[in-house]
N, C-alpha and C positions, 0 to 999 in steps of 0.2 A: 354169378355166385362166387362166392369165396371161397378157400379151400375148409371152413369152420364151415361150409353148407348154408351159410347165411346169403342170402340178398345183398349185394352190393344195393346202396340208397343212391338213387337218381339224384344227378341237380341238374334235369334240365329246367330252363327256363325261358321267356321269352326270345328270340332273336335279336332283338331291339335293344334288348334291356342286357344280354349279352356283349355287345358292343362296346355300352356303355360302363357294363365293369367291368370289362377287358381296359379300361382306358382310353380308349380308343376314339372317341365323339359322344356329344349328348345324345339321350334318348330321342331326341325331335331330329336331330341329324341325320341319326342311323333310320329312323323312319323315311327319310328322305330318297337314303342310298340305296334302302330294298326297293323301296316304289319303283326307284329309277334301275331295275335292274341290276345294279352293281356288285350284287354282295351274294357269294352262293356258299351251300352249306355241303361240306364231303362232295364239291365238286358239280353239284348242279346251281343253276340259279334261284333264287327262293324269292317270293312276290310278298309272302308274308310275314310281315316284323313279329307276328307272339308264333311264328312256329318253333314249338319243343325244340330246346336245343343245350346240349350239354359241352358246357367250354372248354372241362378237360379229355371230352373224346370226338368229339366232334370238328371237323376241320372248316374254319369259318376262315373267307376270304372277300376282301374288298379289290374289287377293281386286280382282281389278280395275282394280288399279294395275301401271302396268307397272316392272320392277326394274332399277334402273343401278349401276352397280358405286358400293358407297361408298368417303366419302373412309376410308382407314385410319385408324386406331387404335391408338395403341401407351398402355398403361396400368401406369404399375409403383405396387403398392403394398405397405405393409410388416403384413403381414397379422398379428394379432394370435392368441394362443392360443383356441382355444373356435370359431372358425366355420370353417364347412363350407365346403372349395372344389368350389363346383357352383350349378348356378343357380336351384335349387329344391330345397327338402326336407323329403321325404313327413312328419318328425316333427315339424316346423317350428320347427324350431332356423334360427339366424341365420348368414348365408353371406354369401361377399364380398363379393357385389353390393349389401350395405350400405356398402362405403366408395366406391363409385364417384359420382361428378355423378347428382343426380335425373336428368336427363330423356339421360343418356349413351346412342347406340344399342347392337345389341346387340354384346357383345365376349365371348370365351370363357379361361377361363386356359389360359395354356403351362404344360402342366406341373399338378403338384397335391403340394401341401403338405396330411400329414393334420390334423385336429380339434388336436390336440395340439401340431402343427410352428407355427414362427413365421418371419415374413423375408420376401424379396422375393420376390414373386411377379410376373410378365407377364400382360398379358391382353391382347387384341387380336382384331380382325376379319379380318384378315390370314392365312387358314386355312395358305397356303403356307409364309409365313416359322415360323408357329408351328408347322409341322409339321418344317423345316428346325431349331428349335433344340430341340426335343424328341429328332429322330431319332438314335436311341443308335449310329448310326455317323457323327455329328457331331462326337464325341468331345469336346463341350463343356464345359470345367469348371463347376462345380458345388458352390459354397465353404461349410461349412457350420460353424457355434461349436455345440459339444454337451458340454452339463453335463453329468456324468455322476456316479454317487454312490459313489462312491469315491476315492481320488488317485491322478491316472493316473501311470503308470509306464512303464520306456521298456518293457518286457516286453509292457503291454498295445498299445503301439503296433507293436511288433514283431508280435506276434499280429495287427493287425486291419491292418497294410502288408503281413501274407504272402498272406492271405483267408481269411474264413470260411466253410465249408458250412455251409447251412442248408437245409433242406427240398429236398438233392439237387442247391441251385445252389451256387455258388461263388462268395461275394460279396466285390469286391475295390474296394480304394479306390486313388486314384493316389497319394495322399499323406496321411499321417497324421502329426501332431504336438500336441505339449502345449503350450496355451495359457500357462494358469496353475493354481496349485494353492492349496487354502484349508486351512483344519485338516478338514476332511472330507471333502472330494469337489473337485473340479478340471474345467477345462474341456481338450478337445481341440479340434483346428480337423482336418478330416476334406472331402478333396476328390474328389467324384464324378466318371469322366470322363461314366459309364451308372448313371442311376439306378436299381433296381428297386425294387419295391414293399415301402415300409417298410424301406428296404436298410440303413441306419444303426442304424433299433432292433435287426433283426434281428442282424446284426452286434454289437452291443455287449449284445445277451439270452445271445446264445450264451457270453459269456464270464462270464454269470453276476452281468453288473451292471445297473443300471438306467439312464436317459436320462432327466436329469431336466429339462431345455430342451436344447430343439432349433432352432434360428436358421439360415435361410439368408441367406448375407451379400453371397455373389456369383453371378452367370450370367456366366463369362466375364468381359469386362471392365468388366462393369456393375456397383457395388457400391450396398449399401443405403445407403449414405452416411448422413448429417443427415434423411432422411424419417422421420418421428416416428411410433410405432406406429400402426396404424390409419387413415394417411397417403398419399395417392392424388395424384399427379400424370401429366402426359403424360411420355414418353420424349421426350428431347429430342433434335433431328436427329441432333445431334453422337454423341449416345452409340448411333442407333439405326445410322450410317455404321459403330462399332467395333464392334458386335456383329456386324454385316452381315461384314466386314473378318475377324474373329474365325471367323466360319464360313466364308470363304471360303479361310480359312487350316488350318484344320484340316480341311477337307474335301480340303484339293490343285488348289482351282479359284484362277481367275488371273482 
């Protein structure tokens, strides 16, 4: 209670998921470290990741050490063709978390560009903001340069500005235009408001042509700018205020 007589309001929340907006590791991690015993709450050890747990009074510790919210994270890098966006992998092929700073804590990407895609990616510790610029009722633009092997035509733009079905969904772009065109194949610039999975190859297979680079150029108001392939910097305040600005504008919040 309060001294106004009112209810102090609970946050507790999962275990697991405390963790993970603590900064701390992703939510699949932190599943890991309770299984394995590691991780106890006010002192005992806890077996279960959604046990009720509130981060500002509860005393949560890993391996012994007890866990404070980290400082955030914000990481854009312009991720090059051939690596995996994921933080491990079983065939052990090379993933992003080769362009980040050696000793960087952990950070998870927003979003996921496949093996093949290239351009700007987010990463960050920040589980909330990165689940607010993910969330496909965000309606956050999503700017993308896509080679394609043909020369595009306004037909083909007309085609993939109406939508494409594909395996039952309905895949629609907010905006589709012709870049430039070469004696063979041409680029389009193709803008997602809701990304689905593989939603641009799918889209431009259906029509029977191929993708032959795929570049994302912007999130919103964020663009790849001068970052040189394979090129890892912080987000800078500035730009993290306009994205912040950016979703609070397309969301309808004030």
């Amino acid at each position: 209670m309060t001294n106004t007589g009112k209810p102090v309001k609970s946050r507790r929340i999962g275990l697991a998921r405390v963790l993970s907006k603590l900064g701390y590791c992703s939510r699949a991690r932190a599943f890991e470290l309770i299984r394995a015993d590691e991780v106890r709450v006010n002192g005992k050890v806890e077996r279960n990741p959604e046990r009720p747990t509130d981060p500002a009074r509860d005393r949560v510790e890993v391996a012994h050490i007890a866990i404070r919210a980290a400082r955030f994270l914000y990481y854009v890098v312009n991720k090059p063709r051939g690596l995996i966006t994921t933080a491990s992998d079983e065939k052990g092929r090379e993933t992003i978390y080769s362009l980040l700073p050696p000793d960087s804590p952990w950070v998870a990407p927003v979003g996921r560009l496949d093996k093949a895609s290239e351009g700007l990616l987010l990463l960050t510790n920040d589980s909330e903001w990165a689940a607010k610029i993910t969330d496909p009722n965000s309606h956050l633009d999503k700017t993308y340069h896509v080679q394609v092997s043909t020369l595009p035509s306004e037909q083909m733009v007309e085609a993939l500005s109406r939508g494409i079905r594909s395996d039952g969904e309905l895949l629609l772009a907010k905006r589709v235009s012709i870049l430039r065109a070469g004696g063979k194949n041409g680029w389009l610039e193709i803008v997602l408001e809701e990304g689905k999975n593989r939603q641009i190859r799918r889209m431009v297979a259906a029509l029977q042509i191929e993708v032959l680079r795929l570049i994302r150029v912007a999130i919103g108001p964020l663009t790849l700018g001068e970052l040189p392939k394979g090129g890892c910097r912080a987000l800078t305040a500035e730009e993290k205020a306009e994205l912040d600005d950016a979703l609070r504008l397309v969301r309808g919040e004030h």
